[in-house]
LUMKOLVO-179146 format. One record per residue: residue number from 1; x, z, y of N, C-alpha, C in turn; residue in one letter. Coordinates in Angstrom, 2 decimals. Atoms other than C-alpha are relative to their C-alpha. Layout:
+-----+---------+---------+---------+---------+---------+---------+---------+---------+---------+---+
|   k |      nu |      nw |      nv |     cau |     caw |     cav |      cu |      cw |      cv | r |
+-----+---------+---------+---------+---------+---------+---------+---------+---------+---------+---+
| NUM |       X |       Z |       Y |       X |       Z |       Y |       X |       Z |       Y | A |
...
+-----+---------+---------+---------+---------+---------+---------+---------+---------+---------+---+
This chain:
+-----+---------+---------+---------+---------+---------+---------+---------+---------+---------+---+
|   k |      nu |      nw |      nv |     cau |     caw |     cav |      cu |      cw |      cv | r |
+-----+---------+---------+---------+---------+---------+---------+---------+---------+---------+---+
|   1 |    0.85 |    0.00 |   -1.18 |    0.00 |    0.00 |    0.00 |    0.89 |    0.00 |    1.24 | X |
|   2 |   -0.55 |    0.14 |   -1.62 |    1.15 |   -1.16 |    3.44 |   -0.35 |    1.14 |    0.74 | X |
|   3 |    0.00 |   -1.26 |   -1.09 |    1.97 |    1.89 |    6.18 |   -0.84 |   -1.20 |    0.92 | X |
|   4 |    0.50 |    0.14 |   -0.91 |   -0.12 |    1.12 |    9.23 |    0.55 |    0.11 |    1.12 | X |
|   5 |    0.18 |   -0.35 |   -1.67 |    1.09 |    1.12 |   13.23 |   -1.17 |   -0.37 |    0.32 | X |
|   6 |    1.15 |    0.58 |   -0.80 |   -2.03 |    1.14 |   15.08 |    0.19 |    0.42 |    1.35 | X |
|   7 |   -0.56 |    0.47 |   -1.72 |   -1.74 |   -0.24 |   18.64 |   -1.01 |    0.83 |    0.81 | X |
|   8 |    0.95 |   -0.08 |   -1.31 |   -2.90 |    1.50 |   21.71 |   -1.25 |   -0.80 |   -0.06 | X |
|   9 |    1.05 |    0.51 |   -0.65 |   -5.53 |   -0.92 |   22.24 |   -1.16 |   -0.25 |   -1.39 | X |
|  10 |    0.81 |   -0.28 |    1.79 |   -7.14 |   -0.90 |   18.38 |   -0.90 |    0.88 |    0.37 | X |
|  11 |    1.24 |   -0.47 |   -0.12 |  -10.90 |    0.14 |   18.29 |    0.66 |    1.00 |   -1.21 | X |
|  12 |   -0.05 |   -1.10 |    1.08 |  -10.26 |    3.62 |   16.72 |   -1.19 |   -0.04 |   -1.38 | X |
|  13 |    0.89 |    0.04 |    1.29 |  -13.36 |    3.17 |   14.67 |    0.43 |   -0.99 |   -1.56 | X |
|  14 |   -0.91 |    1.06 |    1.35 |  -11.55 |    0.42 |   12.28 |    0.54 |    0.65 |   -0.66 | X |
|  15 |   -0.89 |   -1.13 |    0.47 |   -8.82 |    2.82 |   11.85 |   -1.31 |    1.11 |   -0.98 | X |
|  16 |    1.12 |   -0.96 |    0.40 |  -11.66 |    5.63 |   10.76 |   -0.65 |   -0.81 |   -1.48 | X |
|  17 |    0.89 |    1.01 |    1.03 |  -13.55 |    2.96 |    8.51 |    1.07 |   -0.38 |   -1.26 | X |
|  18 |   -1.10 |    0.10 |    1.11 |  -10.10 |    2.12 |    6.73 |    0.23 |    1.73 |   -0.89 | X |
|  19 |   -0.35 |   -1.47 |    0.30 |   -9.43 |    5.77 |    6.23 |   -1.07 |    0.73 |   -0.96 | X |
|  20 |    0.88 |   -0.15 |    0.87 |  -12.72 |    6.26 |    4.48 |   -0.09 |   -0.72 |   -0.92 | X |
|  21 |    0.11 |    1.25 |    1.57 |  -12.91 |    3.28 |    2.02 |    2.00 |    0.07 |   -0.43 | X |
|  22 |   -1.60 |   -0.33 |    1.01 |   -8.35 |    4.06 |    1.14 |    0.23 |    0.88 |    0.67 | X |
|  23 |   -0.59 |   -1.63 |   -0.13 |   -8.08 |    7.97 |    1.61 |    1.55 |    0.00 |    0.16 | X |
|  24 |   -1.48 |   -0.32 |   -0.80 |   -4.37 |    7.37 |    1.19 |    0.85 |   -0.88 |    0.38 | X |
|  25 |   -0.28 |    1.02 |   -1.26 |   -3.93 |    5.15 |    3.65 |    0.97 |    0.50 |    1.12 | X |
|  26 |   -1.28 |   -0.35 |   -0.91 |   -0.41 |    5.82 |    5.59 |    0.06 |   -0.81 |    1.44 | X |
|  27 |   -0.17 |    0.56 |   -1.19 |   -0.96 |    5.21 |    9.26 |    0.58 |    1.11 |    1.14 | X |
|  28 |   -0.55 |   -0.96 |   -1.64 |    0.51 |    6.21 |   12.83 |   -0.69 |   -0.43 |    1.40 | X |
|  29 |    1.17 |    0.73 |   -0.84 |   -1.37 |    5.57 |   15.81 |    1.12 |    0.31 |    1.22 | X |
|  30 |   -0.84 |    0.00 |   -1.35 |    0.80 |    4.58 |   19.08 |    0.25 |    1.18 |    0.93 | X |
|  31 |    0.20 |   -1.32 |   -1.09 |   -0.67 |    7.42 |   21.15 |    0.77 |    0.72 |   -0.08 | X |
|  32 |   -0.53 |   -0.80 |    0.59 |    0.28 |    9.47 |   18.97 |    1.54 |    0.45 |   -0.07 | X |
|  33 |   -1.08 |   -0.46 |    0.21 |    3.73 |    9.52 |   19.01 |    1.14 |   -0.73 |    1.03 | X |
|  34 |   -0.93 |   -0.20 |   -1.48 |    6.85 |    8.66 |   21.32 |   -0.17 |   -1.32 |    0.40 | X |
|  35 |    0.12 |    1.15 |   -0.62 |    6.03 |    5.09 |   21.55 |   -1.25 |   -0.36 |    1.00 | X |
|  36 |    0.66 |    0.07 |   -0.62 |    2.94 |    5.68 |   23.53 |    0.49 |   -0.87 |    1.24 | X |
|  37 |   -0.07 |    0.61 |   -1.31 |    3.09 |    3.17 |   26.49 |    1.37 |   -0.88 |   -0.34 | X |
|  38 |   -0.41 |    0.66 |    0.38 |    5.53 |    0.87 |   24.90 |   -0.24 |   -1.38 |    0.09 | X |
|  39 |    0.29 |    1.34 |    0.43 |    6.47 |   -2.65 |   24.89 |   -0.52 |   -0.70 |   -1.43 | X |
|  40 |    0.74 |    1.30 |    1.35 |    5.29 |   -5.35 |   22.42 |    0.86 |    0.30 |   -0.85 | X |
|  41 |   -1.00 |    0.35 |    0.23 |    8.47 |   -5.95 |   21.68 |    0.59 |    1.64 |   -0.61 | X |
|  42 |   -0.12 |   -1.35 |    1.03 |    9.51 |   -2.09 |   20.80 |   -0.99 |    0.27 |   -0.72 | X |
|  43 |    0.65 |   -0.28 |    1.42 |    6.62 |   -1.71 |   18.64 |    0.40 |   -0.58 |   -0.83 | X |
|  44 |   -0.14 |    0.79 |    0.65 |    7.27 |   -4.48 |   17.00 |    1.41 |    0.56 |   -0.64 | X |
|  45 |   -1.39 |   -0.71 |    0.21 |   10.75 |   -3.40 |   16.78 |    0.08 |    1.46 |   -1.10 | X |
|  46 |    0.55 |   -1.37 |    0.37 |   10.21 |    0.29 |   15.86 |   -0.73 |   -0.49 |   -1.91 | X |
|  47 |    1.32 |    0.12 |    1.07 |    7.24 |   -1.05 |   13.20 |    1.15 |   -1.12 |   -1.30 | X |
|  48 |   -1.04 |    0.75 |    0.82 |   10.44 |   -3.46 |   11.24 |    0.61 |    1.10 |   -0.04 | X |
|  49 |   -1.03 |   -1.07 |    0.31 |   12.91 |   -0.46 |   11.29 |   -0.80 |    0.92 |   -0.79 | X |
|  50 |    0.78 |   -1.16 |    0.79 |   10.14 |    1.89 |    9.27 |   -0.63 |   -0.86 |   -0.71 | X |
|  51 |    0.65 |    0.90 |    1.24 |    8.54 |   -0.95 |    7.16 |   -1.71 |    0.33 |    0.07 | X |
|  52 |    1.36 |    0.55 |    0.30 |    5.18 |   -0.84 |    8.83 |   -0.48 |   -0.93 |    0.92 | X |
|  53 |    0.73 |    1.07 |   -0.12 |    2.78 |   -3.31 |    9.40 |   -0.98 |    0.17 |    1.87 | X |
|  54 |    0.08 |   -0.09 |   -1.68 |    1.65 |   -3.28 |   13.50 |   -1.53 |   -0.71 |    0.01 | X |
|  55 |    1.37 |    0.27 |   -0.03 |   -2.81 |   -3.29 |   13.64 |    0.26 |   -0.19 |    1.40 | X |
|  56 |    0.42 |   -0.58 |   -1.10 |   -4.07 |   -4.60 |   16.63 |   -1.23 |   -1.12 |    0.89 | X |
|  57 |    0.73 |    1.12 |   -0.12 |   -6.14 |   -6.43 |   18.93 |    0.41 |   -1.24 |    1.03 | X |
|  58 |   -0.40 |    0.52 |   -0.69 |   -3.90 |   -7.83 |   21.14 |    0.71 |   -1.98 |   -0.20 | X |
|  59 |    0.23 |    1.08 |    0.07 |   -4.00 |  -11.69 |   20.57 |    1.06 |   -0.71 |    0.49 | X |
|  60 |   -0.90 |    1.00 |   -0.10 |   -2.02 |  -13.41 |   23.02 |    1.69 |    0.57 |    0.55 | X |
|  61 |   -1.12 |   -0.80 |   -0.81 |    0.95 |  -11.06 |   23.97 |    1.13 |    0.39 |   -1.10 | X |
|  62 |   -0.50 |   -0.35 |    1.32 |    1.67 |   -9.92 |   20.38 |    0.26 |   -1.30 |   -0.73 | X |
|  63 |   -0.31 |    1.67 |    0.28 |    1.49 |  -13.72 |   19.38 |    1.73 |   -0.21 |    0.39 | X |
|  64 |   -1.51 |    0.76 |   -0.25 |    4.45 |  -14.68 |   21.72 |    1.10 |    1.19 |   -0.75 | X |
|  65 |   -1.01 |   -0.90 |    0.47 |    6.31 |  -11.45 |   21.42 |    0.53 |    0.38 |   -1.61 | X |
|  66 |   -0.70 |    0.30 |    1.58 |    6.32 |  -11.88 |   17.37 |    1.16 |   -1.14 |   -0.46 | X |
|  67 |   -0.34 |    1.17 |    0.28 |    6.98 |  -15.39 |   17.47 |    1.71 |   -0.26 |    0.76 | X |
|  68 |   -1.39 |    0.11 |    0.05 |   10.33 |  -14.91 |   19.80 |    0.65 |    1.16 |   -0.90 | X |
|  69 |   -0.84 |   -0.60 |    0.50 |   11.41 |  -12.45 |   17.41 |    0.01 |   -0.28 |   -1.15 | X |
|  70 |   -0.53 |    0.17 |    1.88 |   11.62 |  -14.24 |   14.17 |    0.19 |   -1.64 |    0.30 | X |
|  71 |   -0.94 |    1.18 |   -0.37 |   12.81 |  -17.29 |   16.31 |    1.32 |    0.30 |    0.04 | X |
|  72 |   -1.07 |   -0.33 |   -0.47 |   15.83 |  -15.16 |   17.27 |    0.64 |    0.57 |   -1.41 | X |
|  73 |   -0.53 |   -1.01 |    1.19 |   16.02 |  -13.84 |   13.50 |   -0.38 |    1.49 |   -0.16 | X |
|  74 |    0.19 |   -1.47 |    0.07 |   14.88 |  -10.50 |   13.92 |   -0.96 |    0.35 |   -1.06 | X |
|  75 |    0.91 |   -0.68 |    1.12 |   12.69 |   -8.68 |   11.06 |   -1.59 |    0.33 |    0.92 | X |
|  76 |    1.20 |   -0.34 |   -0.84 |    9.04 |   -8.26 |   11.78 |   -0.64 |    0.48 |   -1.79 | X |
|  77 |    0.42 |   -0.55 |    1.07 |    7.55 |   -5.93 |    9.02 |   -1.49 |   -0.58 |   -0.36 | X |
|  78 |    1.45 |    1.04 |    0.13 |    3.77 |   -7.58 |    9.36 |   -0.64 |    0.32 |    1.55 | X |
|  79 |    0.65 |   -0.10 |   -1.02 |    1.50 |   -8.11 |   11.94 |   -1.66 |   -0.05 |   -0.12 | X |
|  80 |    1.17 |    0.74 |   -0.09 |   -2.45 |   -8.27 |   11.95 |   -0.66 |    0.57 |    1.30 | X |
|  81 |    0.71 |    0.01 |   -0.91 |   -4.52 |   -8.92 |   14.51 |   -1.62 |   -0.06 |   -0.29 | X |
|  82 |    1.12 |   -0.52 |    0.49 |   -7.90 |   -7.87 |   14.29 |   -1.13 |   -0.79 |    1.41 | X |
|  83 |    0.41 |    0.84 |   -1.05 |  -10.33 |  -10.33 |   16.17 |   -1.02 |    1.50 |    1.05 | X |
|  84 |    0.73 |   -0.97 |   -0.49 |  -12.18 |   -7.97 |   18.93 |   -1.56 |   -0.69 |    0.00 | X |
|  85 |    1.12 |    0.25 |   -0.09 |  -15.99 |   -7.78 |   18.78 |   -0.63 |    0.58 |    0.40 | X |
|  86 |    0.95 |   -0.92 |   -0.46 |  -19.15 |   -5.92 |   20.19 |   -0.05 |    0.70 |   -0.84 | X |
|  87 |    0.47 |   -0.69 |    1.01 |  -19.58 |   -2.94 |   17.99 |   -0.94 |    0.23 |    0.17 | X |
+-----+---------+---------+---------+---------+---------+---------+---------+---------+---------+---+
């Protein structure tokens, strides 16, 4: 099972909804810890050096900022983007 980063901007309820349907479900939530208010680019960073996978809903920012870092060679542990919708 894939660890979780979940991004600042991630509808907490997803997170919650995962957490109920896989109990042991290994996530960290941005806020939460020293990367609060962080670039793209250090999550991303950060989320390859610990081998997890970076939730979020950020579309076109997380796009580029993946895409120059596995142009330049760098490790990107996973990424998903989670389309945003009306709940």
């Amino acid at each position: 099972m894939p660890k979780l980063l979940i991004d600042e901007n991630l509808d907490q309820r997803i997170l919650r909804g995962l957490q109920l349907r896989v109990p042991s479900l290994t996530s960290t939530i941005v806020q939460e810890t020293s990367l609060a208010g962080a670039t793209d680019s250090a999550l991303l960073q950060w989320a390859a050096e610990n081998n997890y996978v970076l939730v979020t809903h950020d579309r076109t920012t997380m796009l580029i900022t993946t895409s120059r870092r596995l142009r330049s060679g760098q490790k990107v542990a996973g990424l998903v983007i989670v389309r945003k919708e009306q709940l």
